[in-house]
C-alpha positions in Angstrom: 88.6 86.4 106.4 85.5 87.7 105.2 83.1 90.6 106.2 80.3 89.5 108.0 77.2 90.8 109.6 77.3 94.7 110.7 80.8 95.3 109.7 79.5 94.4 105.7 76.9 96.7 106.0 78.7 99.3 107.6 81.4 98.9 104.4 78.5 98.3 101.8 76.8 101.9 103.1 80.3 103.8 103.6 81.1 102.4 100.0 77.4 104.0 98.8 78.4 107.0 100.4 81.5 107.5 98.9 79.7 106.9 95.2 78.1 108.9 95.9 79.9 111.8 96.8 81.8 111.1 93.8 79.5 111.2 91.1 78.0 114.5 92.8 81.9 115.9 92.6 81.7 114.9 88.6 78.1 116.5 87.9 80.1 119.9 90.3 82.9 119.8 87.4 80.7 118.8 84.4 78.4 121.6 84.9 80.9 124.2 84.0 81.4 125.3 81.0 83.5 123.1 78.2 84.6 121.2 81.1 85.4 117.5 79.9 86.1 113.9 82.1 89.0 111.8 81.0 91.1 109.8 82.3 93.9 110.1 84.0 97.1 108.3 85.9 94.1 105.4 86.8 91.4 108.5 88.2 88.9 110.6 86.6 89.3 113.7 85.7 88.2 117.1 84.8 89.6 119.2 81.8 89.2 123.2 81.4 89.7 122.9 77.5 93.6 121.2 77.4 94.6 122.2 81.3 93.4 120.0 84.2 91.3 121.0 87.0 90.4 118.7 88.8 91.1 114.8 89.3 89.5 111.9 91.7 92.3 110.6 94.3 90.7 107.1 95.2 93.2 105.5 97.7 95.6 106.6 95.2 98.5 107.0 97.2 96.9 105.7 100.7 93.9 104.7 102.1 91.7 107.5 101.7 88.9 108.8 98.9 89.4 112.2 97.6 90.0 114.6 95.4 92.9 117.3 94.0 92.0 120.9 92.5 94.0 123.4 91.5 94.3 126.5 93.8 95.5 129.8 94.1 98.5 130.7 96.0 97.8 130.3 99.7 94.9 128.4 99.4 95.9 125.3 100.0 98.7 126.4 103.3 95.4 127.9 104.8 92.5 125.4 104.3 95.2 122.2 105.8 96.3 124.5 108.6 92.6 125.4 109.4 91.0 121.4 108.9 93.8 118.9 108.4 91.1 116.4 109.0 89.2 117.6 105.4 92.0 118.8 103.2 95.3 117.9 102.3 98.4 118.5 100.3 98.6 116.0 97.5 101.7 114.5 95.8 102.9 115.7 92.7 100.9 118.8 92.5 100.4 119.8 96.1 104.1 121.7 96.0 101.9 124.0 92.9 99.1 125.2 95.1 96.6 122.2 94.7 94.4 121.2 97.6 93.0 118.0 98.3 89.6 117.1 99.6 88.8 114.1 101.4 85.7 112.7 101.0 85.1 109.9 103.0 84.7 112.6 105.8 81.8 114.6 106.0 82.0 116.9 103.4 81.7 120.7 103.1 79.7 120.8 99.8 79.3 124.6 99.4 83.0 124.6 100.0 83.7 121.8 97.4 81.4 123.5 95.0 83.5 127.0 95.3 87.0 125.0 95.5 85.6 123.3 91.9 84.9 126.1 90.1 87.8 128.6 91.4 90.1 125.1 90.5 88.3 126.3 86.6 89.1 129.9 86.8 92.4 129.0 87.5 93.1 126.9 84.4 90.8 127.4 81.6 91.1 129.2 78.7 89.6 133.2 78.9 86.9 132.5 76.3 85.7 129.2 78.8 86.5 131.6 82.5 84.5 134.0 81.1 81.3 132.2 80.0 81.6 129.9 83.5 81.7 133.9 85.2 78.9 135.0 83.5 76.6 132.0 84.9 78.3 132.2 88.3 77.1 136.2 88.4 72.9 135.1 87.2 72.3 132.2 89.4 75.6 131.3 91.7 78.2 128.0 90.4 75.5 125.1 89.4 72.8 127.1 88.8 
């Protein structure tokens, strides 16, 4: 059966939303340094030179619209433990340290942004970590 009435609205807006937040999530990962969008495994996603950072999770393996960064040890134990409700442990890469982010929740953008560019630091080459550090010290992550 169709949507009708409120209930299409309600999933045309929630569908807005959720463009949203993802095209802000690609200008976060665009904006550093070298940083390149391919695709990959069917979602977007962010490159550090050769390594990934970064990659869209859009009802990839369930329902939900996200994303996966790579994090340092601990990061990801203590952001689930603290909000199980925003971030999760993904497959395939959540037993290395990556977090997931939901965001078709409301989202914790000064969060994502640092989550982004620590998920660059992590991976990219020195010449690229040290050229994102430099604009990170001037005028904070995007600017």
């Amino acid at each position: 059966m169709g949507r009708n009435g409120a209930a299409g609205e309600a999933a045309g807006r929630d569908g807005a939303v959720l463009r949203a937040a993802l095209e802000r999530l690609r200008g976060l990962c665009l904006a550093l340094p070298g940083a390149e969008e391919r695709p990959s495994h069917g979602e977007a996603a962010w490159f550090a030179g050769r390594p990934m950072s970064a990659m869209t999770s859009d009802r990839h393996h369930d329902d939900r619209t996200g994303f996966w960064a790579a994090a340092a040890a601990g990061v990801q134990e203590h952001l689930v433990a603290a909000d199980p409700d925003r971030y999760f442990r993904p497959p395939y890469v959540g037993g290395r340290g990556w977090i997931g982010v939901y965001l078709d929740v409301e989202v914790d953008w000064r969060q994502v942004e640092d989550l982004v560019l620590d998920a660059f630091l992590l991976v990219a080459p020195a010449r690229l970590r040290a050229i994102a550090r430099e604009g990170t010290t001037e005028a904070g992550p995007t600017g």
